[in-house]
N, C-alpha and C positions, 0 to 999 in steps of 0.2 A: 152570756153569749155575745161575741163582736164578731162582726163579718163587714167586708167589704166587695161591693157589686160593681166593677168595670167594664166597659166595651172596650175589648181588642179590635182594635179597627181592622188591624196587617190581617188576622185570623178570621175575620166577622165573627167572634163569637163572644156572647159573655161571659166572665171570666169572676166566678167567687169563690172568697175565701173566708170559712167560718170557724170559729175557735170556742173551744167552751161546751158548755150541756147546749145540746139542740134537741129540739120539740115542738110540739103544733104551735104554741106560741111565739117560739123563736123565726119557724116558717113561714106565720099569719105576714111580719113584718118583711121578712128576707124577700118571700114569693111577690110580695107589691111591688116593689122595689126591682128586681129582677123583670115581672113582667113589663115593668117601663122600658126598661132597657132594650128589651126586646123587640116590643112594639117600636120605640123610635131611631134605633136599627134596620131595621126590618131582619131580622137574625134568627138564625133557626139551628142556631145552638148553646148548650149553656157547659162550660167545664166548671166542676165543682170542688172545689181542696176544700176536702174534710178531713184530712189527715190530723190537724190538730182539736177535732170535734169528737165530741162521744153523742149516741144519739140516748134518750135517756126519757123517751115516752112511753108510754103505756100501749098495750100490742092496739087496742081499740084508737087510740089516737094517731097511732102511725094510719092504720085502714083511712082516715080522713086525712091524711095528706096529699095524696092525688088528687083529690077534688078540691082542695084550696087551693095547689097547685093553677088549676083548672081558669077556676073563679080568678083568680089574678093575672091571666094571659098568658099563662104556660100552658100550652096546648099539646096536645101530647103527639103532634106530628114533629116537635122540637126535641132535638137529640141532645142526651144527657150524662155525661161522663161524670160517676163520682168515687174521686181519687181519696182513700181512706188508709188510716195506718195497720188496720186488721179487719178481715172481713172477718168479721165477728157475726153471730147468730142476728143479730137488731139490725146491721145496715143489709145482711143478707135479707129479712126479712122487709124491708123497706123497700127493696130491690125488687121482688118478686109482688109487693101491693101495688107497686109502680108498673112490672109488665104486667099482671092479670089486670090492669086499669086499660090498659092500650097505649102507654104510653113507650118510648124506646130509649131505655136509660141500662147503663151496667157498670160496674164493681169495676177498679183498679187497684191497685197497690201501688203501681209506677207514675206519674204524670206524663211522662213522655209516652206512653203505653196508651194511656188516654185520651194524648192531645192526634196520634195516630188513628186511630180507632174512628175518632169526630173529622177528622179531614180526610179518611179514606175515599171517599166517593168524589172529592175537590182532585184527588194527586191522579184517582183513574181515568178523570173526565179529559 
């Protein structure tokens, strides 16, 4: 797996891109990395392209993603767009660990879809 973690300054958001088999392991490193970013932003959003990612853990491993999440400073009041090539059974499922966690993350297909969705509440203000 390779992924790259940027702050969008113009958007305030952090902006990752992952490619390859992702899994708890893959995320141990992404989510650290990610939470810096966040914390030294002060940013409370994160857009995610995984369009060229398959997710490829085990249903028990996905359930402890949110809490690593957690533990790495992605707090679950930080909004989460993850832009995917198929909503397939595993990121649906990942999707729905992530809201019964309490956290506020959802499925695209589109990025522009996505990057809408995460600045909705920025264009009504």
């Amino acid at each position: 797996m390779a992924f790259t973690v940027k702050y969008d300054e113009e958007r305030d958001c952090v902006c990752v891109s992952v490619k390859g088999a992702f899994n708890l392991v893959a995320m141990r490193s992404l989510s650290t990395e990610v939470g810096t970013h966040l914390e030294e932003n002060q940013c409370n959003c994160i857009l995610n392209d995984m369009r060229n990612a398959s997710l490829i853990d085990t249903i028990t491993n996905t359930w402890f993603m949110p809490g690593m999440a957690l533990r790495s400073g992605i707090h679950r009041r930080i909004k989460r767009a993850l832009v995917v090539s198929d909503i397939s059974q595993e990121f649906l499922f990942l999707e729905t660990v992530f809201l019964n966690s309490g956290n506020i993350v959802k499925l695209f297909l589109d990025i522009d879809d996505a990057r809408n969705w995460l600045f909705i509440d920025r264009i009504e203000q």
